[in-house]
SEKOL-220745 format. One record per atom (N, C-alpha, C): residue number from 0; atom name; x, y, z. Coordinates in nm, 4 decimals, decimal comma, m for minus. Example, Ala and Ser with C-alpha at 12.3 -4.5 7.8 and 13.67 -1.06 7.14 Angstrom:
BEGIN
PT   nr  atom         u         v         w
PT    0     N    1,3190   m0,5690    0,7800
PT    0    CA    1,2300   m0,4500    0,7800
PT    0     C    1,3200   m0,3300    0,7800
PT    1     N    1,2850   m0,2250    0,7080
PT    1    CA    1,3670   m0,1060    0,7140
PT    1     C    1,2900    0,0030    0,7870
//
This chain:
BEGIN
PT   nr  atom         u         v         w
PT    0     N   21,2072    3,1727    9,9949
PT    0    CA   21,0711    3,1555   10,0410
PT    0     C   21,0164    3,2862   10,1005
PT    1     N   21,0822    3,3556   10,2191
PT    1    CA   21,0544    3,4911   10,2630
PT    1     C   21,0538    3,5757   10,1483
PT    2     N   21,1354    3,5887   10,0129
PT    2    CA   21,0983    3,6860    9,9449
PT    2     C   20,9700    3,6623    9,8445
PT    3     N   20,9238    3,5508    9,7967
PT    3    CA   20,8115    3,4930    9,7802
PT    3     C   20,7072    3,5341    9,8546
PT    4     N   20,6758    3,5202   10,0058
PT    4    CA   20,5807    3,5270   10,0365
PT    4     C   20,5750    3,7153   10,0500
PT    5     N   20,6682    3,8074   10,0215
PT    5    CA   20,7137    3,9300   10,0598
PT    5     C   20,6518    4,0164    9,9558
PT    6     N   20,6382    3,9196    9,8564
PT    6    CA   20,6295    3,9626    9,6986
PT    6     C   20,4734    3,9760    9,6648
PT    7     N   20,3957    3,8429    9,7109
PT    7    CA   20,2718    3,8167    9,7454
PT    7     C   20,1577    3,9168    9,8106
PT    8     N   20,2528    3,9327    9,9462
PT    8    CA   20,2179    4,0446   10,0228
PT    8     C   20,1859    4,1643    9,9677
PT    9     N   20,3019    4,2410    9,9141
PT    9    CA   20,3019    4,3467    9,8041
PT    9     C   20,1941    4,3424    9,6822
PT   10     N   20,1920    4,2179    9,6043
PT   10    CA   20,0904    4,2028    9,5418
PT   10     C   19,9336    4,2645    9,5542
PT   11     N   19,9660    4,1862    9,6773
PT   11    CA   19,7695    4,2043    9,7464
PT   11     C   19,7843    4,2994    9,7811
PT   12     N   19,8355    4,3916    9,8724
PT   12    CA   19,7718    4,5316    9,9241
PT   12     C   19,8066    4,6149    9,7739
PT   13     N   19,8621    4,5998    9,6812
PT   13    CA   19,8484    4,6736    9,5418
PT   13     C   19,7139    4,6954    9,4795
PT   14     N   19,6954    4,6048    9,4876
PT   14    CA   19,5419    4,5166    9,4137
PT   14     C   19,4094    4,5246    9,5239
PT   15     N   19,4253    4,5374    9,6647
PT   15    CA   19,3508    4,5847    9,7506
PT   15     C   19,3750    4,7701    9,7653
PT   16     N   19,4064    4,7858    9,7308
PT   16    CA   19,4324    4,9549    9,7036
PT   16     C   19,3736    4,9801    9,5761
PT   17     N   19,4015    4,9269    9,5113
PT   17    CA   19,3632    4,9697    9,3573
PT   17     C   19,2010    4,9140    9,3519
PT   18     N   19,1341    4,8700    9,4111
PT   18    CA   18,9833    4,7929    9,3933
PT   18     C   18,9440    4,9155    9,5271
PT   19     N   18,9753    4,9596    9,6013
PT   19    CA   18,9188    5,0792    9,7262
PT   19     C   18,9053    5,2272    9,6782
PT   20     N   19,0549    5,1984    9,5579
PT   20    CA   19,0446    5,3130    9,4742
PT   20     C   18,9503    5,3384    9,3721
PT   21     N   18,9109    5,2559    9,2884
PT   21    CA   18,7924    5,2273    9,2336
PT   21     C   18,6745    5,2414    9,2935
PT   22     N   18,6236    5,1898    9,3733
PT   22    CA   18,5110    5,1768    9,5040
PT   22     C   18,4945    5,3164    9,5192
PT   23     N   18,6011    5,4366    9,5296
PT   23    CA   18,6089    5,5611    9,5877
PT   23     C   18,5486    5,6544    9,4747
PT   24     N   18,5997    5,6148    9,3359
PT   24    CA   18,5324    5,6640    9,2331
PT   24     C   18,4287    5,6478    9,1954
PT   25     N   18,4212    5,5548    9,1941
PT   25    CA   18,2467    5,4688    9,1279
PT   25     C   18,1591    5,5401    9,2684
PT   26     N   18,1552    5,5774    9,4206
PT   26    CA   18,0795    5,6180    9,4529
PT   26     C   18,0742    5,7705    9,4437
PT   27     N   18,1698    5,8196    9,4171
PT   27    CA   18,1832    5,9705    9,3594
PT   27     C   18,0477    6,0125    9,2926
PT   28     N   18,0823    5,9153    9,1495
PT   28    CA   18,0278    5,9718    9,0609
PT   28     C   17,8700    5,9286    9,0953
PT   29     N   17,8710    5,7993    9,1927
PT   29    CA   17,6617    5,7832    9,2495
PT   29     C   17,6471    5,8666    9,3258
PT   30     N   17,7176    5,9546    9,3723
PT   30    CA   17,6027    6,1300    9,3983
PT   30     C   17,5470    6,1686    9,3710
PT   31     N   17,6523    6,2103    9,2793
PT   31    CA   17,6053    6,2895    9,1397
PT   31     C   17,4480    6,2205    9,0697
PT   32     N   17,4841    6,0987    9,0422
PT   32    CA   17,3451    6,0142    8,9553
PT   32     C   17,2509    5,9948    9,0228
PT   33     N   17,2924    5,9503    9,1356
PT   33    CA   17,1093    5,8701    9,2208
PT   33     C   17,0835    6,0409    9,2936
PT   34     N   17,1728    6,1101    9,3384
PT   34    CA   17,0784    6,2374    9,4168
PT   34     C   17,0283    6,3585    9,3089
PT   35     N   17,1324    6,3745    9,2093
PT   35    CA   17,1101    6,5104    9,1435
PT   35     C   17,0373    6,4851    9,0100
PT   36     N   17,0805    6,3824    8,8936
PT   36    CA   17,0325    6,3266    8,7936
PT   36     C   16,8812    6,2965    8,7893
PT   37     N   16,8508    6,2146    8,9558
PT   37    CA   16,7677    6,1478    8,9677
PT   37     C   16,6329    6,2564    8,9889
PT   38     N   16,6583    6,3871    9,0462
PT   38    CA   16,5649    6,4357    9,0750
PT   38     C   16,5894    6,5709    8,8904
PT   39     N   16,6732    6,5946    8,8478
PT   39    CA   16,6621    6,6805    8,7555
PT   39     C   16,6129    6,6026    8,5990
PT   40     N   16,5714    6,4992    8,6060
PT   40    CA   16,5725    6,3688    8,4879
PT   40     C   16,4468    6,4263    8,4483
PT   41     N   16,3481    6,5379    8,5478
PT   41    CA   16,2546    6,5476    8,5009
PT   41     C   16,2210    6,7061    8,4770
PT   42     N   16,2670    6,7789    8,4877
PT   42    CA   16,2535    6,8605    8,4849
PT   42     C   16,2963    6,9454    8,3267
PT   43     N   16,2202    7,0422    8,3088
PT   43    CA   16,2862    7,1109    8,1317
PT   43     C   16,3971    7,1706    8,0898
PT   44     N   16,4509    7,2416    8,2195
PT   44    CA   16,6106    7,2916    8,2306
PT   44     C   16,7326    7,1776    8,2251
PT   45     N   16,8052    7,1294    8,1369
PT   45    CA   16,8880    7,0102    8,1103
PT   45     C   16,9962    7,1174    8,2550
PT   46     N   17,0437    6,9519    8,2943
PT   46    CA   17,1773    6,9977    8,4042
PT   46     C   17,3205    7,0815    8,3508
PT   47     N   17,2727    7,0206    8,2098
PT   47    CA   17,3855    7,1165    8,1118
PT   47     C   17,3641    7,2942    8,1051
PT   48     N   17,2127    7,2899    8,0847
PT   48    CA   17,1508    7,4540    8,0811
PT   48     C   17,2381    7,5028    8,2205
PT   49     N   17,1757    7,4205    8,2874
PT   49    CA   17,2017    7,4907    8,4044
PT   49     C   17,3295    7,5210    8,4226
PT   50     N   17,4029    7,4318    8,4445
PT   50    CA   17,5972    7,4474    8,4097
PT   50     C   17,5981    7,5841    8,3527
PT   51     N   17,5865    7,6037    8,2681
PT   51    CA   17,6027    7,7254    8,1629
PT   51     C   17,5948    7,8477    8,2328
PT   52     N   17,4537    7,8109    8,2684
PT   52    CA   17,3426    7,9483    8,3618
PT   52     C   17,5032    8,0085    8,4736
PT   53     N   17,5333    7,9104    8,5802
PT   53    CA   17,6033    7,9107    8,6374
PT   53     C   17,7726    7,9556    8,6032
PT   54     N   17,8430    7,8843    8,5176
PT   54    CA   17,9377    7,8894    8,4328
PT   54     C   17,9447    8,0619    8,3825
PT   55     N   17,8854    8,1168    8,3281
PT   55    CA   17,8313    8,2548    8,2937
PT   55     C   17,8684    8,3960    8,3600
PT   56     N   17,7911    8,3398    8,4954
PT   56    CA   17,7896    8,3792    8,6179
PT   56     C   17,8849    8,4084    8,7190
PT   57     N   17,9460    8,2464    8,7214
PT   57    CA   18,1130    8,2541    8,8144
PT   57     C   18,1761    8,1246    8,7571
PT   58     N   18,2711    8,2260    8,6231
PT   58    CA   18,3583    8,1736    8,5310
PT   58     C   18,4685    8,0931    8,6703
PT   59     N   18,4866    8,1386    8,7115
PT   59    CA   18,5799    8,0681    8,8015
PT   59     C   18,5714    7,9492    8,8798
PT   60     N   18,6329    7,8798    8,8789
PT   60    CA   18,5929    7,7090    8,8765
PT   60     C   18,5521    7,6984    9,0523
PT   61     N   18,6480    7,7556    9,1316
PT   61    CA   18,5976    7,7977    9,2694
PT   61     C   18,4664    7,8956    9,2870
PT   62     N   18,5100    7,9855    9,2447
PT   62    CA   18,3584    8,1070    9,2874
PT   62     C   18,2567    7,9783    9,2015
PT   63     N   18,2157    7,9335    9,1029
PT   63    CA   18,0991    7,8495    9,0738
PT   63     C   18,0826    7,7286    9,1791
PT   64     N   18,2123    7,6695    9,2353
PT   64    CA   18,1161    7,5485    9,2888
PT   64     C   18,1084    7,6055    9,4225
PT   65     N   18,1633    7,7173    9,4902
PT   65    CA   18,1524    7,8408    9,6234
PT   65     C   17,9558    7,8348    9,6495
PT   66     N   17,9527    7,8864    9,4667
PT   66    CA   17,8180    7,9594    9,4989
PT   66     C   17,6915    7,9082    9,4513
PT   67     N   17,7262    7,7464    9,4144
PT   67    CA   17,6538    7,6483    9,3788
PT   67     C   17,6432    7,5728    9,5251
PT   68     N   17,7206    7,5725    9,6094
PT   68    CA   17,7166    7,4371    9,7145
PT   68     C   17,6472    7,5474    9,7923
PT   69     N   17,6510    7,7084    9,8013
PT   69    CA   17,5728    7,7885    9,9068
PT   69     C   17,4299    7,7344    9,8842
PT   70     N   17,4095    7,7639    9,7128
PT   70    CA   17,2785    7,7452    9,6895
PT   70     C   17,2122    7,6806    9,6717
PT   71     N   17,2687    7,5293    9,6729
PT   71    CA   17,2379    7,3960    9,7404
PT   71     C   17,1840    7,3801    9,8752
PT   72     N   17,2706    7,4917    9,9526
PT   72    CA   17,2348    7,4496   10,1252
PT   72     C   17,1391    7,5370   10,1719
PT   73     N   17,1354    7,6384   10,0953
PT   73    CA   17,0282    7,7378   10,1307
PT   73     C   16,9914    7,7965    9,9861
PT   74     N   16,9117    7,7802    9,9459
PT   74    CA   16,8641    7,7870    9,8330
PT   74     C   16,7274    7,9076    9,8736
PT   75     N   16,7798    8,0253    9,7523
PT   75    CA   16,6388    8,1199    9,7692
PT   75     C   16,6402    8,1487    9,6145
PT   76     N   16,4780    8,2794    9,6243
PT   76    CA   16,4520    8,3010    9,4979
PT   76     C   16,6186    8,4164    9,4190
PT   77     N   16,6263    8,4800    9,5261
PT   77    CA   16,7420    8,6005    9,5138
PT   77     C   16,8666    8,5222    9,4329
PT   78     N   16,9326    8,3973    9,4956
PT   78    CA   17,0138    8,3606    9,4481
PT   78     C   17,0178    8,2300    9,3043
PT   79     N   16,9121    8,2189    9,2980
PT   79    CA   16,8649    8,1559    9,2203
PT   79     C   16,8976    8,1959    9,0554
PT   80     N   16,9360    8,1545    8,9383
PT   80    CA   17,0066    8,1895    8,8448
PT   80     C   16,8949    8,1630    8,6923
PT   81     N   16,8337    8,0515    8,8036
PT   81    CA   16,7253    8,0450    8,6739
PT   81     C   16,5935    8,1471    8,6735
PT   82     N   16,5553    8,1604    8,5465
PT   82    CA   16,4409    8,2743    8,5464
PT   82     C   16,3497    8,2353    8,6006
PT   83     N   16,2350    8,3418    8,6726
PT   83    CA   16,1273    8,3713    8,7235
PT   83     C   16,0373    8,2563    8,6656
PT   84     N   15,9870    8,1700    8,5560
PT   84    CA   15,9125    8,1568    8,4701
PT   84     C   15,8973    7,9970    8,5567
PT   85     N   16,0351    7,9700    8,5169
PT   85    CA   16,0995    7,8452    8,5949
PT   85     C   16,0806    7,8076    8,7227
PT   86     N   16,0436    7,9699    8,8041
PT   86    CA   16,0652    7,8964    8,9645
PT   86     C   15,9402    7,9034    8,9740
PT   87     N   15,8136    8,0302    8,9049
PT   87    CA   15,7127    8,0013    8,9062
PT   87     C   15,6071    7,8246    8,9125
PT   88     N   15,6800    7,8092    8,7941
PT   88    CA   15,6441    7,6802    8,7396
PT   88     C   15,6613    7,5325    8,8197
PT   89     N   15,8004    7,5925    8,9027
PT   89    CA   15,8378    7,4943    8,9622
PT   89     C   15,8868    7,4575    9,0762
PT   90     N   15,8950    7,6066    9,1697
PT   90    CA   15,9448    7,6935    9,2877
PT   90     C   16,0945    7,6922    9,2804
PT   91     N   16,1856    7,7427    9,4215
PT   91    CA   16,2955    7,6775    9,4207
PT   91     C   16,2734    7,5345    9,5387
PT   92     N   16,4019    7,4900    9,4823
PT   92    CA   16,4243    7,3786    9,5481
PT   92     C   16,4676    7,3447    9,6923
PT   93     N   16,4284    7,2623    9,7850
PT   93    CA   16,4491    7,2579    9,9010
PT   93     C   16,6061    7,2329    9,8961
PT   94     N   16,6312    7,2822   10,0506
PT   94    CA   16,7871    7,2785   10,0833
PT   94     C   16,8357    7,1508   10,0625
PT   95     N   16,9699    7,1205   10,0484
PT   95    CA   17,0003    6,9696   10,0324
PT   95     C   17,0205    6,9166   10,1508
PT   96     N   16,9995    6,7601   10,1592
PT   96    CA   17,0183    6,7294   10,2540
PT   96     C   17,1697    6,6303   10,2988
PT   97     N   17,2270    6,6746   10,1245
PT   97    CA   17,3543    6,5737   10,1128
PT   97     C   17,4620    6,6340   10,2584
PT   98     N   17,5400    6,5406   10,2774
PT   98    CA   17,6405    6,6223   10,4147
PT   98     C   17,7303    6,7120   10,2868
PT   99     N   17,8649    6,7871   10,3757
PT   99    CA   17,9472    6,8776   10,2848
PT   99     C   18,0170    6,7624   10,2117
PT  100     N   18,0515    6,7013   10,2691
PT  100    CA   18,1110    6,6167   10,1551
PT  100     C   18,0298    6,5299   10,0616
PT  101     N   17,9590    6,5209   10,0723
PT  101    CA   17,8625    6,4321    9,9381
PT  101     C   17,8517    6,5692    9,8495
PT  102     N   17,7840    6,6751    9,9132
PT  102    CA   17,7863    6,7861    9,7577
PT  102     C   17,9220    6,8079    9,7397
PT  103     N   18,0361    6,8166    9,8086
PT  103    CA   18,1488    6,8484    9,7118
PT  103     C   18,2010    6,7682    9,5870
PT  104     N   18,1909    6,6168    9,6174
PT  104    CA   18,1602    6,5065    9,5283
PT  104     C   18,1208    6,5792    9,4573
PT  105     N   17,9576    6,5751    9,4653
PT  105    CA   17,8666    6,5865    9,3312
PT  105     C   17,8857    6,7311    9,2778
PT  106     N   17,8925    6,8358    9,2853
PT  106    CA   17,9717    6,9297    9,2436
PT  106     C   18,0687    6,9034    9,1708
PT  107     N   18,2090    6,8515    9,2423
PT  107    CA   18,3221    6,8273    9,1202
PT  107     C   18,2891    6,7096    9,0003
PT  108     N   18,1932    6,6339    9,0068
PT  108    CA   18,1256    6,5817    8,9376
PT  108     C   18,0675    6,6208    8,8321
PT  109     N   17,9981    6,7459    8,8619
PT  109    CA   17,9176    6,8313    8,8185
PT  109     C   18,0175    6,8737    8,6940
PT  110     N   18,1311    7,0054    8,7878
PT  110    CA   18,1703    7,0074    8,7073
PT  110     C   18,3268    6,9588    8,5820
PT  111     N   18,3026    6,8279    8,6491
PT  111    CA   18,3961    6,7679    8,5352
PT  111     C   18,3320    6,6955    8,4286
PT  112     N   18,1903    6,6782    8,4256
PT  112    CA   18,0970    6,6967    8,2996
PT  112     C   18,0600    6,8125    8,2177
PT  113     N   18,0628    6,8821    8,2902
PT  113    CA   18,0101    6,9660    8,1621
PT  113     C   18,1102    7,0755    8,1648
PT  114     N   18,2021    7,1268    8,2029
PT  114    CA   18,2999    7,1798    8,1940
PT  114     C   18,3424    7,1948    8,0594
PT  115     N   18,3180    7,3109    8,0231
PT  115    CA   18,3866    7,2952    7,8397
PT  115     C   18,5307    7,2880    7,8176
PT  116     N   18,5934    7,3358    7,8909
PT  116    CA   18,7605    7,3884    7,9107
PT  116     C   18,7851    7,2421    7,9167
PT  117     N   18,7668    7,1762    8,0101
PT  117    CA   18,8383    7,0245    8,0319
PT  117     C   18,7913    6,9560    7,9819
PT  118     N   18,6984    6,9639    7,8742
PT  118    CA   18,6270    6,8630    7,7335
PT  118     C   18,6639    6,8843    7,6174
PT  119     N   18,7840    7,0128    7,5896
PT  119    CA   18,8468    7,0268    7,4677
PT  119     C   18,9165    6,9920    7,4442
PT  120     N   18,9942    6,8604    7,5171
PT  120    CA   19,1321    6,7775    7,5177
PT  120     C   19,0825    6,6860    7,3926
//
């Protein structure tokens, strides 16, 4: 009977771990969608362009999301990657207001979409 109910036990916190673990992902990736998607859905530069723009810039998977989360938090024309034409058209963008950990989310988010290296599997 004790190893029955022992077994049970084990069961549920498996299955309550594994549904928190889920929960942890699925809000990962709603950073990314409801804050960054939601405001770039309209704009002419695809989030992919931009990847690239960036990617280009600082091949290195650290120095890019380093100098993407700066320019998230303080965002100017200087550091800005997209052309003149673009910010004319459209300025730059206000600082974020995500905390550090919501842009690191949406960042590694970022780039485990469009990442070409880890999409050639």
């Amino acid at each position: 009977m004790e190893n029955s109910m022992l077994m049970h036990k084990i069961v549920f916190v498996k299955i309550y771990l594994l549904v928190l673990l889920t929960l942890g992902v699925e809000a990962k990736a709603n950073v990314y969608k409801d804050v960054c998607i939601e405001c770039h859905q309209y704009q002419p530069a695809t989030l992919e362009k931009m990847f690239m723009l960036y990617l280009k810039t600082h091949s290195v998977k650290l120095s890019f999301k380093v100098s993407l989360k700066e320019f998230l938090k303080n965002p100017t024309e200087e550091k800005s990657l997209i052309g003149n034409t673009f910010i004319k058209n459209f300025s730059v963008k206000n600082p974020t207001k995500l905390s550090d950990s919501q842009l690191d989310e949406a960042i590694d988010t970022y780039w485990d979409l469009y990442n070409p290296k880890d999409n050639l599997k």
